[in-house]
Structures are given as C-alpha cells and as structure tokens.
Residue frames as a rotation matrix with the C-alpha (Angstrom) as fourth column:
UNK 1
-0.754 0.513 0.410 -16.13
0.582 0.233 0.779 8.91
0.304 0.826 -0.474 6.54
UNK 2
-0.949 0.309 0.067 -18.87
-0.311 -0.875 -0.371 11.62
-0.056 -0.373 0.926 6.39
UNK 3
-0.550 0.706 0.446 -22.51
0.835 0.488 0.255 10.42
-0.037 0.513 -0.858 6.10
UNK 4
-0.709 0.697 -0.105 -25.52
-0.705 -0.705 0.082 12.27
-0.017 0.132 0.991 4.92
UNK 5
-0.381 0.867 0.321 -29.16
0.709 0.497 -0.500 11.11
-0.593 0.037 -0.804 5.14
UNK 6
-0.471 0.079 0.878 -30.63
0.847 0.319 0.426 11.04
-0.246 0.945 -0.217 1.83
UNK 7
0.300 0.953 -0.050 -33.78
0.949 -0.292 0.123 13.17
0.103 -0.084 -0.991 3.01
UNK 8
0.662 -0.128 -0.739 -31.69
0.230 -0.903 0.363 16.05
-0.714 -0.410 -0.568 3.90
UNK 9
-0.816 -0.545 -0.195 -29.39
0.299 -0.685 0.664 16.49
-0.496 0.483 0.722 1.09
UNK 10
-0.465 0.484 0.741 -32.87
0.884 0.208 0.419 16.49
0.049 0.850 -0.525 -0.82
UNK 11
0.676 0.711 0.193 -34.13
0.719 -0.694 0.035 19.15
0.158 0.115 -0.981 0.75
UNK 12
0.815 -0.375 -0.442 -30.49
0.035 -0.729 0.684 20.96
-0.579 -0.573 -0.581 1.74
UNK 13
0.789 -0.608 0.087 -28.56
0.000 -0.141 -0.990 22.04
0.614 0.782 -0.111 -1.94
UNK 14
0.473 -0.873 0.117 -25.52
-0.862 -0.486 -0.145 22.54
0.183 -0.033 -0.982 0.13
UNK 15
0.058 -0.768 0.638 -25.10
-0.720 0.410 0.559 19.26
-0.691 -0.492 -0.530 1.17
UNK 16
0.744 -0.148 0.652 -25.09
0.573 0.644 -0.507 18.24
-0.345 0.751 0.563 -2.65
UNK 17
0.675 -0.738 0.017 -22.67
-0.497 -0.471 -0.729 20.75
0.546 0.483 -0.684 -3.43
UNK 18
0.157 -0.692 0.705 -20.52
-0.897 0.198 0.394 18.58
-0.412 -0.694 -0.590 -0.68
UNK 19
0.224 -0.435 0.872 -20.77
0.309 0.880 0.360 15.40
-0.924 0.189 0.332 -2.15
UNK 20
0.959 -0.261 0.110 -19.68
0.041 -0.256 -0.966 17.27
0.280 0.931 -0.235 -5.72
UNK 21
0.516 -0.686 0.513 -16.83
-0.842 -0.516 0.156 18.41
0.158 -0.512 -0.844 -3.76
UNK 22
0.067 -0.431 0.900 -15.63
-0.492 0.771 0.406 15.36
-0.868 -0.470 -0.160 -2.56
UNK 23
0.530 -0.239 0.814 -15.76
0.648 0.733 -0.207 13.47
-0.547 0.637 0.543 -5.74
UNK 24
0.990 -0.137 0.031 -14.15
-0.090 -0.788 -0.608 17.05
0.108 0.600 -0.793 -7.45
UNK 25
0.913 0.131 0.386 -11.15
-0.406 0.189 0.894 15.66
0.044 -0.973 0.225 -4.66
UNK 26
-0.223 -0.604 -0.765 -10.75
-0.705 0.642 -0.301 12.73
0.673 0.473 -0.569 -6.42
UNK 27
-0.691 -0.354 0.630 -12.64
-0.722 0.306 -0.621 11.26
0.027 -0.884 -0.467 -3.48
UNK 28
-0.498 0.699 -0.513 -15.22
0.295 0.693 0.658 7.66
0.816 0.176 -0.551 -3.39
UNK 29
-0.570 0.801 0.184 -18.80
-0.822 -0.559 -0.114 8.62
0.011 -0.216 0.976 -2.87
UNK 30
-0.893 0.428 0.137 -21.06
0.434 0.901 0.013 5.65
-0.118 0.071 -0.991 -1.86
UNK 31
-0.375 0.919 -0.119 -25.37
-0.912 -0.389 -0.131 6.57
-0.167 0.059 0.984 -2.66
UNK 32
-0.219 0.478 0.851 -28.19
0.187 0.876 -0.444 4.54
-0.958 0.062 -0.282 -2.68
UNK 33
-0.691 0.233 -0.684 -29.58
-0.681 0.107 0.724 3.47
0.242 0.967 0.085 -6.58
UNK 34
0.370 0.928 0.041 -32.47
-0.923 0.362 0.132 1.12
0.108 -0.086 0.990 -7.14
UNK 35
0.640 -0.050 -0.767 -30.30
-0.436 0.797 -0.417 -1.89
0.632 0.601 0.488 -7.24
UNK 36
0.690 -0.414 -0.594 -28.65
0.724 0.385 0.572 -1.11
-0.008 -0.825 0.566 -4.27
UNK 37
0.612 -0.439 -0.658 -25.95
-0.167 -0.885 0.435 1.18
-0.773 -0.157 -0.615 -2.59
UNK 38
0.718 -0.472 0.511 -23.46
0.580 0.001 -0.814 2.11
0.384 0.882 0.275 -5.62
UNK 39
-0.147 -0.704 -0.695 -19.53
0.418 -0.681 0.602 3.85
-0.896 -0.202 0.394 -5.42
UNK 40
0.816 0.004 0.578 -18.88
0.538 -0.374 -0.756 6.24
0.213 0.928 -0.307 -7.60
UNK 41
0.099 -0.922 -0.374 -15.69
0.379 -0.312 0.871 8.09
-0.920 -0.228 0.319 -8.50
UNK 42
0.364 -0.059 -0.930 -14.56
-0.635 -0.746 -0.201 10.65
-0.682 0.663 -0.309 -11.09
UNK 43
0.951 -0.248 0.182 -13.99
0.304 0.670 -0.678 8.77
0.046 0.700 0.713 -14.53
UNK 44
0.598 -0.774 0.210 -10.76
0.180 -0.126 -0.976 11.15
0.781 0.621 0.064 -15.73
UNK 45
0.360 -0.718 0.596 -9.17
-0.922 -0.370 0.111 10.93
0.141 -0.589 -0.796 -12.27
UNK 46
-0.093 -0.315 -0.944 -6.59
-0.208 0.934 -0.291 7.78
0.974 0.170 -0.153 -12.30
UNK 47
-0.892 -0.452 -0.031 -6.17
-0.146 0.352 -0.925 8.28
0.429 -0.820 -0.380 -8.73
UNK 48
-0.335 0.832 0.442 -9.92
-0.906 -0.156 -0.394 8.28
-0.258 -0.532 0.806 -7.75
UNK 49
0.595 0.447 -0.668 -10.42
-0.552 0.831 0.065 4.95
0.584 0.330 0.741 -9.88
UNK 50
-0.294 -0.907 -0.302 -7.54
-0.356 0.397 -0.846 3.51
0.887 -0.141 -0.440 -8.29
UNK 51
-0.896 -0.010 0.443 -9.17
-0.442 -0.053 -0.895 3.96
0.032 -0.999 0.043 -5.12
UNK 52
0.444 0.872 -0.204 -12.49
-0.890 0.457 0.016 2.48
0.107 0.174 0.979 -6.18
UNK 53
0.414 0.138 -0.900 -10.53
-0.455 0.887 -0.074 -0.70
0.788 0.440 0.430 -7.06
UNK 54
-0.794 -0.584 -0.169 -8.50
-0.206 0.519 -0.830 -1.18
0.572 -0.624 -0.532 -3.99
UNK 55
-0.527 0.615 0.586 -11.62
-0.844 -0.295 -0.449 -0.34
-0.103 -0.731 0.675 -2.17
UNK 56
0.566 0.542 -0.621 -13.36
-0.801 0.539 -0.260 -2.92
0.193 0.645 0.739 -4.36
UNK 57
0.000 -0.959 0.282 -10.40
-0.672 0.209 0.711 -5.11
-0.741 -0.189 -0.645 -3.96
UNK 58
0.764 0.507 0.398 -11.09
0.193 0.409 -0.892 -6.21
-0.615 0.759 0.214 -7.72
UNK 59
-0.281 -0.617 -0.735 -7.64
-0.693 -0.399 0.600 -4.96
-0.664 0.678 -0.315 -9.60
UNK 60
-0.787 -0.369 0.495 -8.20
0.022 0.785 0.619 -8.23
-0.617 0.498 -0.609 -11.66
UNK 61
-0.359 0.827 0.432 -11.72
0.933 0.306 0.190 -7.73
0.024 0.472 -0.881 -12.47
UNK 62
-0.854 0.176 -0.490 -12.07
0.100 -0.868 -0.486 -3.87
-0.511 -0.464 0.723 -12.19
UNK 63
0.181 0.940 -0.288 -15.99
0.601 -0.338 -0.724 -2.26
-0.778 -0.042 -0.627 -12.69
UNK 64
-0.824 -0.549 0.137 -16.75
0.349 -0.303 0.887 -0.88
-0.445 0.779 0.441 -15.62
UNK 65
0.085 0.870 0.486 -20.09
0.955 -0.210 0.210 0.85
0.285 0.446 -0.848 -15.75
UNK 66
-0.881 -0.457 0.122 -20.16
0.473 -0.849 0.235 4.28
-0.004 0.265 0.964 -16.59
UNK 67
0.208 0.964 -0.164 -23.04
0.899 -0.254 -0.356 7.17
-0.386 -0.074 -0.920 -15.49
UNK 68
-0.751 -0.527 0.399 -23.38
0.647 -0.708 0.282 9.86
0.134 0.470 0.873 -17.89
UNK 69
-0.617 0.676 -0.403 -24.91
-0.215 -0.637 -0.740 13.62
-0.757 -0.370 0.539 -17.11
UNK 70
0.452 0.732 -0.509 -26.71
-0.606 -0.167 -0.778 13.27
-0.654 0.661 0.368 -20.57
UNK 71
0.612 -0.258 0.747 -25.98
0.658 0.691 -0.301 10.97
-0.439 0.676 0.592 -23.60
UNK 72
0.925 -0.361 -0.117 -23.88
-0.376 -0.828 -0.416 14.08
0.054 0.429 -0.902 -25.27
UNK 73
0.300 -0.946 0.122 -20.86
-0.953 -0.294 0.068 12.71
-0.029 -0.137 -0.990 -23.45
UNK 74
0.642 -0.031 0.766 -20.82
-0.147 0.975 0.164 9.40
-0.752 -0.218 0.622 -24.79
UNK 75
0.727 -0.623 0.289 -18.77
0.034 -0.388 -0.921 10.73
0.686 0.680 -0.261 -27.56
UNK 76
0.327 -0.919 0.219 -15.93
-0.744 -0.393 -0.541 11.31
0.584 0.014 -0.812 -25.08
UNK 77
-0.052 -0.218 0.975 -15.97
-0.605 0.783 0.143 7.41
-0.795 -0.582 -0.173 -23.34
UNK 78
0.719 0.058 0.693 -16.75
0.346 0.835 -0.429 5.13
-0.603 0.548 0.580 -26.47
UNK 79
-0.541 -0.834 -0.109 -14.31
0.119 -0.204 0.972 4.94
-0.833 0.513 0.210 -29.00
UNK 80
-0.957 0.045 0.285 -17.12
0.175 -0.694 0.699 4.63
0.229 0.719 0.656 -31.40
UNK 81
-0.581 0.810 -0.076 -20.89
-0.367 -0.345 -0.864 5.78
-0.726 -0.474 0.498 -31.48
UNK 82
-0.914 0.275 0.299 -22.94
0.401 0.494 0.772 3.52
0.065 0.825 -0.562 -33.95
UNK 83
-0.619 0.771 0.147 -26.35
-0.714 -0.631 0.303 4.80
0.327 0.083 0.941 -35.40
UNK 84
0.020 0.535 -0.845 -27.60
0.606 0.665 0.436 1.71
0.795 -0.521 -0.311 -33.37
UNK 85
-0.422 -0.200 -0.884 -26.49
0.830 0.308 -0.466 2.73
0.366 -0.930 0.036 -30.43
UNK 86
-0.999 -0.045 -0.004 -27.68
0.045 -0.998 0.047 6.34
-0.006 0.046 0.999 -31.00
UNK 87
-0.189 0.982 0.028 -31.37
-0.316 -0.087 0.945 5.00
0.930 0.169 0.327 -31.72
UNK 88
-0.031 0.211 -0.977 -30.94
0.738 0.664 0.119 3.01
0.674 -0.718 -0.176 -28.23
UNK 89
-0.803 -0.414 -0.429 -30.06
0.594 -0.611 -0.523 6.21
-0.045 -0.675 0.737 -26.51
UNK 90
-0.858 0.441 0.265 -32.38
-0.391 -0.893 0.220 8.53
0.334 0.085 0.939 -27.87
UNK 91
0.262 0.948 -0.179 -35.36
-0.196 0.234 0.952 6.07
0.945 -0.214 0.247 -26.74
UNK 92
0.315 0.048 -0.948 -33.92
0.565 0.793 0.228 4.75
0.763 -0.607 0.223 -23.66
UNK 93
-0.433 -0.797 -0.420 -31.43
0.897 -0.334 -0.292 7.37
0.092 -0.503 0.859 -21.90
UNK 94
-0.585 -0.708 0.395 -32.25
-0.696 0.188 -0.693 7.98
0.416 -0.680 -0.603 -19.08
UNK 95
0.694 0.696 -0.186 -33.24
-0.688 0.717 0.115 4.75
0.213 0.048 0.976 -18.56
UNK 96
0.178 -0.860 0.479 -32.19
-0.796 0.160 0.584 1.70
-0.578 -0.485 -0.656 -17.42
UNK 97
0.843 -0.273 0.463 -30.83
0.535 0.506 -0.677 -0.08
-0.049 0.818 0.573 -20.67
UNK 98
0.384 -0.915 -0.122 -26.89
-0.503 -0.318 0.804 0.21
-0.774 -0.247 -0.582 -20.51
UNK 99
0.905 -0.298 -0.304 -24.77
-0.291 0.089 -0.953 0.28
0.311 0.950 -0.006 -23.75
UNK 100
0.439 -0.898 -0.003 -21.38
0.436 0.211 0.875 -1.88
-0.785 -0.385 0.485 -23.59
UNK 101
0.711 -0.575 -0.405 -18.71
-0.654 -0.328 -0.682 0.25
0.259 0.749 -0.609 -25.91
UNK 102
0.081 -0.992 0.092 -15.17
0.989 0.068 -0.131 -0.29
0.124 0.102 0.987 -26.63
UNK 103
0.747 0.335 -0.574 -13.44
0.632 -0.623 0.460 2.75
-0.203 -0.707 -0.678 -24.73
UNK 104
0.999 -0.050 0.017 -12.40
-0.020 -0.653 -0.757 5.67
0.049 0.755 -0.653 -25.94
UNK 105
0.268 -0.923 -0.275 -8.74
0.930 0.323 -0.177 5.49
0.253 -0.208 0.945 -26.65
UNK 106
0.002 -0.328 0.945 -8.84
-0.106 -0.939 -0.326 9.41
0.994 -0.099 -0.037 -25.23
UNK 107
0.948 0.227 0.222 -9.75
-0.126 -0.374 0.919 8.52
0.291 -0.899 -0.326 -21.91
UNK 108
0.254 -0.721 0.645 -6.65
-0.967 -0.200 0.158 8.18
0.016 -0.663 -0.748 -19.55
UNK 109
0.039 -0.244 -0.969 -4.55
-0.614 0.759 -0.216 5.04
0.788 0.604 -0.120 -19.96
UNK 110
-0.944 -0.227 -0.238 -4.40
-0.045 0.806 -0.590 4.34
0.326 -0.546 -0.771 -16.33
UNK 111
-0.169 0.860 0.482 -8.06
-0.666 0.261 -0.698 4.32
-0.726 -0.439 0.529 -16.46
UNK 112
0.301 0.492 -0.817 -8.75
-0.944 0.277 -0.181 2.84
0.138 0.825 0.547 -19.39
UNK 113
-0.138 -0.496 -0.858 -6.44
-0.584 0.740 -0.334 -0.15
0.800 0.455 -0.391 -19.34
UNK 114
-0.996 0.018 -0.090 -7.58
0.068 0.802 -0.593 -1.60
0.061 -0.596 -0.800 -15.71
UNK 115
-0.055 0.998 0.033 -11.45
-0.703 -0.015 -0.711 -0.88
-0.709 -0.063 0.702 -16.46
UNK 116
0.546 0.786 -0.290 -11.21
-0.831 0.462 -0.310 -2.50
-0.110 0.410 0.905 -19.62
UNK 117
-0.504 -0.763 0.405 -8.60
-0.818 0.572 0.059 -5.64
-0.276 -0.302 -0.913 -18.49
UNK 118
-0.316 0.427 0.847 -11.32
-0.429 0.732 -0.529 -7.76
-0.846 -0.530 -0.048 -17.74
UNK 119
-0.015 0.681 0.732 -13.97
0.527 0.628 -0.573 -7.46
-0.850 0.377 -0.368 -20.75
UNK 120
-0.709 -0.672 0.214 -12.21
0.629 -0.466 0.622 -4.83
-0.318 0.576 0.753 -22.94
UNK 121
-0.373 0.802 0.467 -15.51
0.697 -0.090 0.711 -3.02
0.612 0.591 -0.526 -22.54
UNK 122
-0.984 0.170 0.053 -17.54
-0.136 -0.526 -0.840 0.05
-0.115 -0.833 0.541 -20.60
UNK 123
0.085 0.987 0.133 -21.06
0.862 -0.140 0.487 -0.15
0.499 0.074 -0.863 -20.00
UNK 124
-0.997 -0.067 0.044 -22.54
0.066 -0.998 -0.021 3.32
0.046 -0.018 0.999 -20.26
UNK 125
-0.146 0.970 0.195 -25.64
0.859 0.027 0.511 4.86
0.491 0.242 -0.837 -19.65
UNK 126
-0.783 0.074 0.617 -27.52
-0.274 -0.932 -0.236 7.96
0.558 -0.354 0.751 -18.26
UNK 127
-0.809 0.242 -0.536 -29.28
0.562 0.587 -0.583 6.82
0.174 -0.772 -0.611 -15.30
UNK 128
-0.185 0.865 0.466 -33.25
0.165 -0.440 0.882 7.70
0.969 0.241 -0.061 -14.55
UNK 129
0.217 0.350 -0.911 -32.97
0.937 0.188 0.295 7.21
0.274 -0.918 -0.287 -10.84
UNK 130
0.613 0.233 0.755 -33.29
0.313 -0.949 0.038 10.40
0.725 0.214 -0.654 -9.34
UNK 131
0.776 -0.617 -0.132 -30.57
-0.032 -0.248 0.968 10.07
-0.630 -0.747 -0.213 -6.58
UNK 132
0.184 -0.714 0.675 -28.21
0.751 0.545 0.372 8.40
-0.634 0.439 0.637 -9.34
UNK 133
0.437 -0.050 0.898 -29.08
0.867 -0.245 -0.435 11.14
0.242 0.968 -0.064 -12.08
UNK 134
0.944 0.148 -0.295 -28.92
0.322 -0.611 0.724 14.17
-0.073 -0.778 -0.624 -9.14
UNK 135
0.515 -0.812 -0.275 -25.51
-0.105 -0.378 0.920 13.66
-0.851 -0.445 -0.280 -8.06
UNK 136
-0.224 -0.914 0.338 -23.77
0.784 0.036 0.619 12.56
-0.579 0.404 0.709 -11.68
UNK 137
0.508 0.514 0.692 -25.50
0.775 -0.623 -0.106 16.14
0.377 0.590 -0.715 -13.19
UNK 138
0.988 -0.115 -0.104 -24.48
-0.066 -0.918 0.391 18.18
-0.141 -0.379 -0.915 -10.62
UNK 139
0.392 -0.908 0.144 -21.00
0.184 0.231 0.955 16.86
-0.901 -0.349 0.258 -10.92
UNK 140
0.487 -0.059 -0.872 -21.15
-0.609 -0.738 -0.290 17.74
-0.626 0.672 -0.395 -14.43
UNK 141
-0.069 -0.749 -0.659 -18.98
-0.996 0.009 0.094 14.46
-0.065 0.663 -0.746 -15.65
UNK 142
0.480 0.166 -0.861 -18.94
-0.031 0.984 0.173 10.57
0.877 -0.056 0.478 -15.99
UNK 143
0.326 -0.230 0.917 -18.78
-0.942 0.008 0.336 8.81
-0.085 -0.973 -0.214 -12.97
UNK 144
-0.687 0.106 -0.719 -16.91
0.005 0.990 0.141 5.08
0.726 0.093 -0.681 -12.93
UNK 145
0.617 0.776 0.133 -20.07
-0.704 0.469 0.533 2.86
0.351 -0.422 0.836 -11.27
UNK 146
-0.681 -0.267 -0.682 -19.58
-0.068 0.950 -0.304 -0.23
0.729 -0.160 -0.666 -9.01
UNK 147
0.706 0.578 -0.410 -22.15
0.187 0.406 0.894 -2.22
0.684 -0.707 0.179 -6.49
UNK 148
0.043 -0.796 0.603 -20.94
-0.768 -0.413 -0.490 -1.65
0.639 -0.442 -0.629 -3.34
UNK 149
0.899 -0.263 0.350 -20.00
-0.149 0.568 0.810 -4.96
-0.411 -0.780 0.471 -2.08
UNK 150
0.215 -0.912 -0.350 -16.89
-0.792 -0.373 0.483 -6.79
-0.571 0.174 -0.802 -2.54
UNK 151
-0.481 -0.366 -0.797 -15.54
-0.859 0.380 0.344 -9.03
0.177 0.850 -0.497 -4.88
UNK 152
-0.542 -0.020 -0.840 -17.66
-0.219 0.968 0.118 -12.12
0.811 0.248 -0.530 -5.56
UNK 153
-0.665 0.553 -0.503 -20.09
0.694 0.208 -0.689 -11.31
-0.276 -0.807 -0.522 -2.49
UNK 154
-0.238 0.771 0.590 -22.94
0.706 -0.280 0.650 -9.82
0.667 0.572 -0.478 -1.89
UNK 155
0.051 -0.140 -0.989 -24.29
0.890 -0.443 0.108 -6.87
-0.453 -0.886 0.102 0.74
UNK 156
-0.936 -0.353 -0.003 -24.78
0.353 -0.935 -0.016 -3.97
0.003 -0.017 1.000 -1.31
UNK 157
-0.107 0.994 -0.026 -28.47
0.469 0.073 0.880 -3.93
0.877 0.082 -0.474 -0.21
UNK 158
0.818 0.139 -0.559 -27.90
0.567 -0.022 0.824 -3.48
0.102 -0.990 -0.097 3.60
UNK 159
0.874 -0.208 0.439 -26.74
-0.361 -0.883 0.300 -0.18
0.325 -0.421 -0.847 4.90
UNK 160
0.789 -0.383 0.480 -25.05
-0.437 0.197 0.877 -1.88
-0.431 -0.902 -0.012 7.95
UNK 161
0.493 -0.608 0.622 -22.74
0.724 0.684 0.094 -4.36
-0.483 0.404 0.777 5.15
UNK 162
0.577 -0.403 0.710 -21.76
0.466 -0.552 -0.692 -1.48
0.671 0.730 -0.131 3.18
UNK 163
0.844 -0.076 0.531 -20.78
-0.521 -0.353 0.777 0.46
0.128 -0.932 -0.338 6.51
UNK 164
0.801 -0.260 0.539 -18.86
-0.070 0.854 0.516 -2.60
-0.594 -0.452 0.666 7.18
UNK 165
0.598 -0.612 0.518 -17.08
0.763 0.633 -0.133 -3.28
-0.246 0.475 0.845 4.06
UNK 166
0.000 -0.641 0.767 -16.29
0.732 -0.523 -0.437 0.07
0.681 0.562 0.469 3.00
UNK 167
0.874 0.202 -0.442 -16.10
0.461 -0.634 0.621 2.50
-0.154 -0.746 -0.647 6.19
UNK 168
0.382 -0.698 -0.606 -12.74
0.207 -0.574 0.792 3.34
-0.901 -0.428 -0.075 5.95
UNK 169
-0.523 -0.220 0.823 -12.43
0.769 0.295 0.568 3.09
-0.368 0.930 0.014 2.21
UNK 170
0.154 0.495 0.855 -15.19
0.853 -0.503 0.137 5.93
0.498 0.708 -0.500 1.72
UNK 171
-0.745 -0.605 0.281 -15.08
0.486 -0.781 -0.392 9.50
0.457 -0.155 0.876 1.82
UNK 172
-0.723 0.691 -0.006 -18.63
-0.691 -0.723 0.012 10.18
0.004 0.013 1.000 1.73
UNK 173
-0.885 0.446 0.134 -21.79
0.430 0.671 0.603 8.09
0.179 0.592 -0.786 2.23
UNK 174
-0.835 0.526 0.162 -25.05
-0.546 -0.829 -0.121 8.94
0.071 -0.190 0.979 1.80
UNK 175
-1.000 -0.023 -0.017 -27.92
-0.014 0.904 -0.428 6.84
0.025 -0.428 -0.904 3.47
UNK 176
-0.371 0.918 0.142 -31.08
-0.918 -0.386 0.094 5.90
0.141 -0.096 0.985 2.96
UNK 177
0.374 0.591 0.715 -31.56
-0.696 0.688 -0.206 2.62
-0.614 -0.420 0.669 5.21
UNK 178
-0.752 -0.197 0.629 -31.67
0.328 0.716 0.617 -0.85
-0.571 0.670 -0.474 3.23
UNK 179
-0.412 0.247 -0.877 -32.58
-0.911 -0.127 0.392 -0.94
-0.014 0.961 0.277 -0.63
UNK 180
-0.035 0.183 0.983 -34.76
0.128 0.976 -0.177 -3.91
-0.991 0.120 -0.057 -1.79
UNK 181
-0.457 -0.843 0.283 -33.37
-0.041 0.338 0.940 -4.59
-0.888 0.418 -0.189 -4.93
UNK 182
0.098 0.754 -0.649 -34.79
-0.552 -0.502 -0.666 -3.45
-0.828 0.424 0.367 -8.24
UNK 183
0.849 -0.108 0.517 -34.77
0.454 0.649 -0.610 -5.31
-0.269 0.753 0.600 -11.79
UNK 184
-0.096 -0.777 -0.622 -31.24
0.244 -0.624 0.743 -4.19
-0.965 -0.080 0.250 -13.14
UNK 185
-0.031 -0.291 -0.956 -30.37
-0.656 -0.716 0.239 -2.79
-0.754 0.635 -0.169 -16.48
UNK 186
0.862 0.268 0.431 -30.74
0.130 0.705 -0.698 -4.15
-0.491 0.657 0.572 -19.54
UNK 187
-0.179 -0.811 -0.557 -27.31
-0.532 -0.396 0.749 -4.56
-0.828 0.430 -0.360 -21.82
UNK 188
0.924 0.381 -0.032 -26.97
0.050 -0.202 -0.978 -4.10
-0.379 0.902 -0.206 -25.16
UNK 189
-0.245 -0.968 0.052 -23.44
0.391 -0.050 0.919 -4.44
-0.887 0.245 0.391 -27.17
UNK 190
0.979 0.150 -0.141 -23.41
-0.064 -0.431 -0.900 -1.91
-0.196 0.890 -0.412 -29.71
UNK 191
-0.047 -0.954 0.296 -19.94
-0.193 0.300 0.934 -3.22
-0.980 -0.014 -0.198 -30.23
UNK 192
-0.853 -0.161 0.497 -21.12
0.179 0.804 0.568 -5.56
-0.491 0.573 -0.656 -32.71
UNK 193
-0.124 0.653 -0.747 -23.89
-0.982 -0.189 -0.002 -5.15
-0.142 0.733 0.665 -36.35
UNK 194
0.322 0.802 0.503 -26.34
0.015 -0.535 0.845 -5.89
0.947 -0.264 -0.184 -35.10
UNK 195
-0.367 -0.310 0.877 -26.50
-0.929 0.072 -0.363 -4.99
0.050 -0.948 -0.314 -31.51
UNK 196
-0.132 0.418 -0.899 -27.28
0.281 0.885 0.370 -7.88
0.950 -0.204 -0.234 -29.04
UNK 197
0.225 0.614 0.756 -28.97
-0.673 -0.463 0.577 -7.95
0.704 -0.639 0.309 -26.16
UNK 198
-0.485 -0.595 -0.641 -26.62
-0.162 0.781 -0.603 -9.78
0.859 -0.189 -0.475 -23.57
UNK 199
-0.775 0.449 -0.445 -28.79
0.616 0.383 -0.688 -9.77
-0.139 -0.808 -0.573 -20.45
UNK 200
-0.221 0.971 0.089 -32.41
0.356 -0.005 0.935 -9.20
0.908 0.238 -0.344 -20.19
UNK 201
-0.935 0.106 -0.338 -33.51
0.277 -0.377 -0.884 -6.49
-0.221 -0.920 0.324 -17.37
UNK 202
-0.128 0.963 -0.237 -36.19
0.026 -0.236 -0.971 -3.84
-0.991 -0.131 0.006 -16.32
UNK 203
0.008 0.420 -0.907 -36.51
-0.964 -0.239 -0.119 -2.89
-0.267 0.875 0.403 -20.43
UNK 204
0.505 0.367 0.781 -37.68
-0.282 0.926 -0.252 -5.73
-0.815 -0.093 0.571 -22.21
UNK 205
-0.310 -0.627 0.714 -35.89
0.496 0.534 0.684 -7.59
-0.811 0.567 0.146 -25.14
UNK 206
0.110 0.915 0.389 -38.89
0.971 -0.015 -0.239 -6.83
-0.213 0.404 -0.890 -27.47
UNK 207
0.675 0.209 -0.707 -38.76
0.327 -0.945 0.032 -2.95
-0.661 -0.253 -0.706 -26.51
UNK 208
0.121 -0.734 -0.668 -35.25
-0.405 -0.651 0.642 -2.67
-0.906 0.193 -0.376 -27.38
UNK 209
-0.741 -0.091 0.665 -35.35
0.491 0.603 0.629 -5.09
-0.458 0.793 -0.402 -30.99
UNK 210
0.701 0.630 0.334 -38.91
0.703 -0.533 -0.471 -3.06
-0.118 0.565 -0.816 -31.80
UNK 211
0.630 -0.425 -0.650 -36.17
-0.463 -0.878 0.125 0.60
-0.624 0.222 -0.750 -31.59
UNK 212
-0.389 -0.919 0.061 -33.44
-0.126 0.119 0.985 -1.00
-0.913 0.375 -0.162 -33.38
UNK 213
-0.284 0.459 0.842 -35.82
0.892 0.448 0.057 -2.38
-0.352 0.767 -0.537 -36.38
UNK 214
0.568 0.687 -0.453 -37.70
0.527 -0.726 -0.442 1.31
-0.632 0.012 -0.775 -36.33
C-alpha cells in the first residue's frame, strides 16, 4: 500500500495524477472526507467494485453511494432523472444532500446487481469537499463511495483503524491524521412523487421542501 500525505498531493499535481492512475487500474483508493476516511473505486469497473466489497467484507450489504464529477453524469447512473430531483441538484450539487435513484439499467450488471441487492437503490451526489470533489474530477468518472470501516463497526475516523483494517486491501491511501466527524448528508428519494426526505443531515429538511415547493 502506497500512502500520500494530504498536504503534499495539494501542493504536488503529480501525486494526484497517481492516485487517478491507480483507480484508472481498477485499483481501491482510501482519502479523507468530512465524515471520515472514505474508499473509492471506479463505478464501470466490476473488478474494482468487487474489490471494494471483499475489502468491505459486505457482499450481502454492498455500499452504494455514488460521487459524481458534476451532476451531468447522473443521466448515466439513475435509470430515471425526475424534475424533482433536477431542482434538488441544481440548488444543492455540490453539496452535501445525496439523491437515492433506482440504477441505471446501463450500468454493468455485475455492478449493478450487488450495489443494488441490499436497497435496490444508489445514492448519488457531487460532493463539495474539496479533497472528495479533487480526486472524483480529476478522475473524470463516478466513483462507488464506502466509509472505511468494516461491516457493522466503526473506525473510519482514526487513521491508525483504517491502516489496520484495510492495509493490505488498499492500493493507495492518502492521509491526513484523524477526522472528527462532520454532520453527514442529507437523503432525499427522488424515487418516489413527491420526494422524501429519509434522513435529516448538514442541509436542513426545510431547505430542501422550500426547493422542491419553488
């Protein structure tokens, strides 16, 4: 496992063109996010998701949030795009308010069918954090998302646990210490007319019911 410190890819472009590389690969990239360290792995490679879940050791319950470079390419993960969900984007993305679709029936079947096993859903969004937005821009495609602990624990705050659980499992991490834990994401099912707000985060309820009324 390679590591970078955070501070230096920021100020050294080459060693973001390395973690592009490595997820280009098909390889699992670990970064910090406000909520804590996060894998990531190429959506349209089966074999890179694959490796998330063993890593994850979650086949039963496999992650299923999706970072997009820009909202453009939610057209090629959702099966559909509702003019809800389109007002939620255009106010929210990049932001953290995360849209649950029903997935596209283009994407690869051996991705599609163990992401959406569990809840027959992706949450999607374009992310505002500037490590999170950084690396899924330069890469140029959706990334699958997952906390980086393991199943049913916790530990994706603390460097040293992540280190632990996934050392031999990543390809790349990139460090920046321990994370104290921001407010997460707000979700939204634009699944269903009207949307619903299924868990209250950093965007309030209010915020997103005042766009949807507008």
């Amino acid at each position: 496992m390679k590591t970078i410190q955070l501070r230096e890819m920021e100020s050294n472009p080459a060693l973001l063109k390395e973690v592009v590389e490595v997820l280009e690969k098909g390889g699992l990239v670990c970064h910090p996010a406000p909520t804590g360290y996060k894998l990531v792995a190429d959506l349209g490679s089966p074999e890179a998701i694959t490796a998330m879940l063993q890593a994850k050791r979650r086949i039963g319950h496999a992650p299923a949030l999706v970072f997009l470079p820009d909202a453009r390419w939610a057209e090629k993960v959702a099966e559909t795009v509702s003019p809800e969900a389109r007002k939620l984007m255009r106010a929210f993305w990049p932001g953290p308010v995360t849209l649950l679709f029903a997935a596209s029936q283009d994407l690869h079947p051996k991705v599609r069918k163990p992401l959406t096993k569990a809840k027959g859903w992706l949450g999607v969004r374009v992310p505002e954090d500037p490590v999170c937005l950084t690396v899924v821009r330069s890469f140029g495609r959706p990334l699958l998302v997952s906390s980086a602990n393991l199943a049913a624990k916790h530990g994706a705050h603390s460097l040293a646990q992540v280190k632990k659980n996934f050392g031999r499992s990543l390809d790349l991490l990139i460090e920046a210490g321990d994370i104290t834990p921001a407010e997460k994401s707000t979700l939204v099912d634009v699944t269903t007319s009207p949307a619903q707000v299924i868990r209250a985060g950093a965007v309030p309820e209010e915020k997103i019911l005042a766009v949807l009324a507008g």
